[in-house]
Structure formats: structure tokens, C-alpha cells
MIDOSE-1310 file (N, C-alpha, C; in nm, 2 decimals, decimal comma, always signed):
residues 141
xxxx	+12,75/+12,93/+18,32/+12,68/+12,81/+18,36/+12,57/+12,79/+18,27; +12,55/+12,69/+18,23/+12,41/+12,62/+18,13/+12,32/+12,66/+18,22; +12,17/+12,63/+18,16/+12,05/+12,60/+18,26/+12,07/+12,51/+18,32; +12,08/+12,42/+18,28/+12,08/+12,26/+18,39/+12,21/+12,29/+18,49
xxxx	+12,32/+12,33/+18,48/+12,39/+12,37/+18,58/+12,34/+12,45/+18,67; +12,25/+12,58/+18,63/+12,20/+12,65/+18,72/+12,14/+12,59/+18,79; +12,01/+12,50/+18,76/+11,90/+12,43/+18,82/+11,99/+12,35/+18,92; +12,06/+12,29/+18,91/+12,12/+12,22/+19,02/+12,22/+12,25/+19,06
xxxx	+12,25/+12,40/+19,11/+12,31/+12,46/+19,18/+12,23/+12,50/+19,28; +12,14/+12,53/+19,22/+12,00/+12,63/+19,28/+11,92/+12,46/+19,36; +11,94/+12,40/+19,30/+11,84/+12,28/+19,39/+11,96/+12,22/+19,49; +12,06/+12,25/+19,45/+12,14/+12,16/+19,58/+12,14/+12,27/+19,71
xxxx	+12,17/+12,38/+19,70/+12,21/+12,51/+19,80/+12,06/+12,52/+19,88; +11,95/+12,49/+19,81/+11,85/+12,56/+19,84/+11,81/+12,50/+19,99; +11,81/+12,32/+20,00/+11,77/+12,31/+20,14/+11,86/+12,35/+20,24; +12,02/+12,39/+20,22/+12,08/+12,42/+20,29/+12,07/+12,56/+20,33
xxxx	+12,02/+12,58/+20,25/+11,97/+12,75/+20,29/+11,82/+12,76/+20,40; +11,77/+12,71/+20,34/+11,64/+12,68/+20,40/+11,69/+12,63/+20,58; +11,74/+12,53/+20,59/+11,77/+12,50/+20,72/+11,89/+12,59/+20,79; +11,95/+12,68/+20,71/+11,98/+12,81/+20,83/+11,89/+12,87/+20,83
xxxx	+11,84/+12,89/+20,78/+11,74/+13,00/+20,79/+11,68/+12,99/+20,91; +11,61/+12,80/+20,91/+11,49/+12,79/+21,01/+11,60/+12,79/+21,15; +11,72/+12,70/+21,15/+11,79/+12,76/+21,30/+11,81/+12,93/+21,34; +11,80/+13,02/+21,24/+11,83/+13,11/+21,33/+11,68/+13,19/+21,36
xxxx	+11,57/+13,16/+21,28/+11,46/+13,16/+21,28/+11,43/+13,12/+21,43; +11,46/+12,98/+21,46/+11,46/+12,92/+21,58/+11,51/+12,97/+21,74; +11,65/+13,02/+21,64/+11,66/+13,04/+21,80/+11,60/+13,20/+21,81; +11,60/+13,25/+21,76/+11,54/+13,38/+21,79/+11,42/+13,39/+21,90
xxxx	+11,33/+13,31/+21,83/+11,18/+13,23/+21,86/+11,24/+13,22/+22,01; +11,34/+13,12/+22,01/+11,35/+13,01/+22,18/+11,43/+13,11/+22,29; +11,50/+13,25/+22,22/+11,51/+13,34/+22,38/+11,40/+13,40/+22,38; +11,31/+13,44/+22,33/+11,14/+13,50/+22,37/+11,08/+13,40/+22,45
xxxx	+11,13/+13,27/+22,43/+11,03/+13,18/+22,53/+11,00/+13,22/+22,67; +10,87/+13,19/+22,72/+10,90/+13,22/+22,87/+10,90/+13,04/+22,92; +10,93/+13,04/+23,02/+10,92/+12,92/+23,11/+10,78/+12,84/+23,11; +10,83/+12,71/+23,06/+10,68/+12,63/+23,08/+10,67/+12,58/+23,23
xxxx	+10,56/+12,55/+23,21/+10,51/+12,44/+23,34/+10,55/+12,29/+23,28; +10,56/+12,21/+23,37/+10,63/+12,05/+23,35/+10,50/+12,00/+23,25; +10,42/+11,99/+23,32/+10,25/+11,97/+23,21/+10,26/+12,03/+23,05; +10,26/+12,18/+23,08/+10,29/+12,24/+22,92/+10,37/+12,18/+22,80
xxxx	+10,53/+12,14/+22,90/+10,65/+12,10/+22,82/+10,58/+11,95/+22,80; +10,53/+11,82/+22,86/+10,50/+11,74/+22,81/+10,40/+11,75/+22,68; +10,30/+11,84/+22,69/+10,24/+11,87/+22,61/+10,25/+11,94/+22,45; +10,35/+12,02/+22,50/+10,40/+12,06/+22,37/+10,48/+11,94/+22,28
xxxx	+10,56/+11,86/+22,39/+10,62/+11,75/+22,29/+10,54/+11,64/+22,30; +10,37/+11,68/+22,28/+10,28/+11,55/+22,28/+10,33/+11,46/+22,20; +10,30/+11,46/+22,05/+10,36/+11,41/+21,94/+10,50/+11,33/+21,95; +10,58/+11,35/+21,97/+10,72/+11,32/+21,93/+10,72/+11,23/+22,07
xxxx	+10,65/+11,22/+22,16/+10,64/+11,11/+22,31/+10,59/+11,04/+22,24; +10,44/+11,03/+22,15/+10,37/+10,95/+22,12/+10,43/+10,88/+22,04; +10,49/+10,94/+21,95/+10,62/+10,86/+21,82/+10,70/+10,72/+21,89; +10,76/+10,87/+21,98/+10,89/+10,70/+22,07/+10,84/+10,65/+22,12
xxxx	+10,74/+10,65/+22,19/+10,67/+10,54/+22,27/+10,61/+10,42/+22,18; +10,55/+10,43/+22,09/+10,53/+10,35/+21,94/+10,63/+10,27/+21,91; +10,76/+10,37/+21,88/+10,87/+10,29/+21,83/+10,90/+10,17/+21,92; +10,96/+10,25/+22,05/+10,97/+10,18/+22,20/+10,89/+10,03/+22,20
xxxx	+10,75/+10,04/+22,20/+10,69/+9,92/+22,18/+10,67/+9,84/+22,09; +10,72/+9,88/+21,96/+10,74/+9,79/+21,84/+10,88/+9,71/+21,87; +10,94/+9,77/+21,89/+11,06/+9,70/+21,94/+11,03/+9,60/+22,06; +11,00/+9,63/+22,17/+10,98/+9,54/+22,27/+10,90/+9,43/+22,20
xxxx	+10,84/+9,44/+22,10/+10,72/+9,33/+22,07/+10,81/+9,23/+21,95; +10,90/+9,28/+21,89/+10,98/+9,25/+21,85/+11,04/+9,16/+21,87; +11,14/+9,21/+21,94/+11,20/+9,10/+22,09/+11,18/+9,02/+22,15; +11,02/+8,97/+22,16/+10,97/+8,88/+22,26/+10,93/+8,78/+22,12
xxxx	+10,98/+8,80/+22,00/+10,93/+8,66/+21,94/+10,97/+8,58/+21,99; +10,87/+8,47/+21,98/+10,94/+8,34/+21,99/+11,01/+8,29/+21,87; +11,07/+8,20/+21,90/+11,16/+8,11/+21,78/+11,13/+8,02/+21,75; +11,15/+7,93/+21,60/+11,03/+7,86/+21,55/+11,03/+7,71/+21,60
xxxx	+11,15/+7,66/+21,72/+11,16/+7,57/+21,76/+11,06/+7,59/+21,91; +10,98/+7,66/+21,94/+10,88/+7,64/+22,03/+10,94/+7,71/+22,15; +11,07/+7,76/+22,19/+11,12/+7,81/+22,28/+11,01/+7,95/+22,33; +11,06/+7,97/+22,46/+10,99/+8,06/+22,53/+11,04/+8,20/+22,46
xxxx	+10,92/+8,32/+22,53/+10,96/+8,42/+22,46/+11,09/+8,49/+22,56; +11,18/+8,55/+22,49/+11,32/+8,61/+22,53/+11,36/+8,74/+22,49; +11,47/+8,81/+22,54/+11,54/+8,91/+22,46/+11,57/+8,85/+22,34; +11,58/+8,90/+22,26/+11,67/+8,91/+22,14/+11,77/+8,80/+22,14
xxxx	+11,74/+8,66/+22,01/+11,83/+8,58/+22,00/+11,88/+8,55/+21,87; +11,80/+8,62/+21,80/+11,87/+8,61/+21,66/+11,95/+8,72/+21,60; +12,03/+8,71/+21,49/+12,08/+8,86/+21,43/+11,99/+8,93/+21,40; +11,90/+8,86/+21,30/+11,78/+8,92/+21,22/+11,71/+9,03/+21,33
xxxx	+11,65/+8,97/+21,44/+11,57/+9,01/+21,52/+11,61/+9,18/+21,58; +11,76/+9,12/+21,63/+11,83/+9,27/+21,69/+11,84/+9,34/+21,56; +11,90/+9,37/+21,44/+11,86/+9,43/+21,36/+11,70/+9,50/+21,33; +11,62/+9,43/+21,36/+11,49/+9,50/+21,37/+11,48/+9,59/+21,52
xxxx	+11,52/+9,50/+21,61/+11,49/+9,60/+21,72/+11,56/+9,76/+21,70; +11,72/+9,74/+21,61/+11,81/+9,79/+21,61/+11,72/+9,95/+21,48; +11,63/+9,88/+21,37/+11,61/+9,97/+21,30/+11,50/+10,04/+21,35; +11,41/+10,02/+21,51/+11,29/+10,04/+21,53/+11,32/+10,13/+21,65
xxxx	+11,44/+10,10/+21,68/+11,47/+10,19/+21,83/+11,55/+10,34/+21,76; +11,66/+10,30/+21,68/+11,75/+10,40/+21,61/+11,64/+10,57/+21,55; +11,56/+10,54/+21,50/+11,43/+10,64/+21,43/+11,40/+10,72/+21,60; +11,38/+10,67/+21,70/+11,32/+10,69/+21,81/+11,40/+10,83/+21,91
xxxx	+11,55/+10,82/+21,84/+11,62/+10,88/+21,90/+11,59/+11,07/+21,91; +11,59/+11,09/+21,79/+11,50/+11,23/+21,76/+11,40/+11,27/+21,86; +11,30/+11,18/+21,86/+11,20/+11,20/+21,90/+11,22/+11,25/+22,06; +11,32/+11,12/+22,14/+11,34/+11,11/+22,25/+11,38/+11,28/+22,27
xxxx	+11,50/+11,30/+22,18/+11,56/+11,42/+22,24/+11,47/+11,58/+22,23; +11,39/+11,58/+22,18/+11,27/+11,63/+22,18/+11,19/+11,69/+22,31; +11,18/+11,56/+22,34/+11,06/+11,51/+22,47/+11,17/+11,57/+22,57; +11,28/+11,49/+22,55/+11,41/+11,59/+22,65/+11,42/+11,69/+22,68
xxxx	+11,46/+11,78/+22,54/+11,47/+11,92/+22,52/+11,36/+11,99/+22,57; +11,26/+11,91/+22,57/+11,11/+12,02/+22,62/+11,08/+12,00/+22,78; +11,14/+11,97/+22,83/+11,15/+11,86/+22,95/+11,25/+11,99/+23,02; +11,34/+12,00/+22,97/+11,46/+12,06/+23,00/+11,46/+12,22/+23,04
xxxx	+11,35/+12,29/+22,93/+11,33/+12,39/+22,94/+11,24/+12,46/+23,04; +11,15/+12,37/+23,13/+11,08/+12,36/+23,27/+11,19/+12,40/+23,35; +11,28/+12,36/+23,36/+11,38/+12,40/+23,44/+11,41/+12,50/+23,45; +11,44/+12,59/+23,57/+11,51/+12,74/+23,58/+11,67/+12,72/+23,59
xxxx	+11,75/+12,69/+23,51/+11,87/+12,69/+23,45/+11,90/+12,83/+23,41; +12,04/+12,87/+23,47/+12,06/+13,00/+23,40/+12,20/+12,98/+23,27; +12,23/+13,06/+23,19/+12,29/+13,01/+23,09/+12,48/+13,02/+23,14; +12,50/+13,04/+23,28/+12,60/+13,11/+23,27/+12,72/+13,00/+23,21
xxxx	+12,65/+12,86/+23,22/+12,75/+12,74/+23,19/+12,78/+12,77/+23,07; +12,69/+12,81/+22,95/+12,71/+12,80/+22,82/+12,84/+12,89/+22,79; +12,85/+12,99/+22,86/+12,95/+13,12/+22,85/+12,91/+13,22/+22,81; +12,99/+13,35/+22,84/+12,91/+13,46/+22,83/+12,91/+13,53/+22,67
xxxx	+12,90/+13,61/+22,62/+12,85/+13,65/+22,49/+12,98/+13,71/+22,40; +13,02/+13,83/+22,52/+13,12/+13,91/+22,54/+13,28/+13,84/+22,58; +13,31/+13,73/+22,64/+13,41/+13,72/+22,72/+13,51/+13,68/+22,61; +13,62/+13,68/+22,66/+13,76/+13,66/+22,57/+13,81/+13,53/+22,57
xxxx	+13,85/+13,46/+22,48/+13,90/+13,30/+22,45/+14,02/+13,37/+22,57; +14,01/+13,19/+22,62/+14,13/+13,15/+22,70/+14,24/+13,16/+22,64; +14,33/+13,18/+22,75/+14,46/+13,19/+22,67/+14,50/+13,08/+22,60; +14,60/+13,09/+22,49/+14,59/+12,97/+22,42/+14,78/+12,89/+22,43
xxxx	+14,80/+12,78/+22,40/+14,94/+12,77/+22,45/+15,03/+12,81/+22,38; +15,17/+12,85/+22,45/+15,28/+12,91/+22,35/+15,29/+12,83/+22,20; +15,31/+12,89/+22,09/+15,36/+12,84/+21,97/+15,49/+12,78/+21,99; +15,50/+12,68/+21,96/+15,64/+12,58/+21,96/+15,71/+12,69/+21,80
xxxx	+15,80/+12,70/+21,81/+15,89/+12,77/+21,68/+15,96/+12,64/+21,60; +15,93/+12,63/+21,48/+16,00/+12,49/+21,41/+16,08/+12,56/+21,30; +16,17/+12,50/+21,20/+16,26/+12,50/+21,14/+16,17/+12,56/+20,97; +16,02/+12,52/+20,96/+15,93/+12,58/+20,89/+15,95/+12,76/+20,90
xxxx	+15,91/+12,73/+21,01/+15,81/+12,88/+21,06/+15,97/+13,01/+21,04; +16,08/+12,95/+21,13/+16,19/+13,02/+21,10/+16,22/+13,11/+20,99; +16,19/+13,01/+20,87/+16,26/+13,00/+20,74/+16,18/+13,10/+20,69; +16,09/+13,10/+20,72/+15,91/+13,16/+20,67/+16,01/+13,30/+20,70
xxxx	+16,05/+13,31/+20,86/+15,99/+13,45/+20,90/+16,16/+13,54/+20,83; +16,29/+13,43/+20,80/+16,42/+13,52/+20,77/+16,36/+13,55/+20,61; +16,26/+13,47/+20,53/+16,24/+13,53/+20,38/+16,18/+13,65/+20,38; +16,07/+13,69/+20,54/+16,03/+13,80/+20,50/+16,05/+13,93/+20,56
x	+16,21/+13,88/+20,59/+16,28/+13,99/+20,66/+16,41/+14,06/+20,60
């Protein structure tokens, strides 16, 4: 490989590297957690409430324009308009799930829904035998 091949091999892998890192980094971190209080978890996701709530109202403020023919203010009647609401709410989603996710972990949930660590895949359904697979198996017999 050239230098400039290296360098952008090394620059493309590198944030994907970086972001496993930080998920397993993460979860490590999130089974040491102990249980918040409902107060704590809102708190911890101060920030990211404060975001969508921002967004949240930029949009609603949005939406109540009037139109240049004097009409009352309304939901959303233009294309233009929903497209803004549309680019002002879409950003907000993150945020929301966030506020969620921290919300969630107040909860005494136990994991047994997730599945256990150890357990064995379900059985899986019989293989159908096709006119492929046959042929496969008399060449290597």
C-alpha cells in the first residue's frame, strides 16, 4: 500500500473502531450501574430534555405561522412549513430516546425478557432437502 492508501485506510477504520470501543466501554460501565431515583434519571438526562424540548418548541412555533393572506394561525398548511416542522422534530428523536432510556432505568426490571446468557437457540426447523443439496451430498460420497 502507498502512504495515501495507508492514511485512508487508517482514517476510514479509525471512527469505527472508536465507536466499538465506546459501546463496549459502555456497556461494561451500564451493568455496574446501581438504580436511580426518578429525580436522578431526569437529571442525568438534564441536557438531552433541554435539547427536545427546544426542538419540540421550535416546531410548534413553526406551525402556528400565519399565512401571508391574513388567515388565522393553524397546524401546518403549507409543504414548506411541514418540512420545517419535519427537519426540527426529526434531530429531536435521539434526544427523546435518551430522556427514555434514563427514565427506564428507574425501573426495577429484571433482564429475564432479554434472555439468559447461557441458554441454547430454539430448535430450528427441519431442512427441506432439494435437488442442490442431493447432488452436493452423492459428489462427496
Amino acid at each position: 500500500m502507498t502512504a495515501g492508501q495507508r492514511y485512508h485506510c487508517i482514517a476510514g477504520w479509525a471512527p469505527w473502531v472508536a465507536d466499538g470501543l465506546n459501546l463496549i466501554s459502555a456497556a461494561l460501565v451500564w451493568k455496574r450501574a446501581r438504580r436511580r431515583a426518578f429525580g436522578e434519571a431526569l437529571s442525568a438526562a438534564r441536557e438531552e430534555a433541554c435539547l427536545m424540548l427546544v426542538l419540540w418548541f421550535a416546531a410548534l412555533a413553526v406551525s402556528r405561522i400565519p399565512s401571508f393572506e391574513g388567515d388565522l394561525t393553524g397546524l401546518v398548511g403549507s409543504p414548506d412549513l411541514s418540512i420545517w416542522v419535519a427537519v426540527l422534530l426529526i434531530p429531536s428523536i435521539p434526544y427523546a430516546a435518551a430522556v427514555f432510556v434514563s427514565l427506564v432505568s428507574t425501573l426495577n426490571l429484571s433482564g429475564a425478557w432479554l434472555g439468559e446468557a447461557g441458554a441454547a437457540p430454539a430448535a430450528s426447523e427441519p431442512e427441506v432437502e432439494t435437488e442442490e443439496g442431493l447432488a452436493l451430498e452423492k459428489r462427496a460420497a
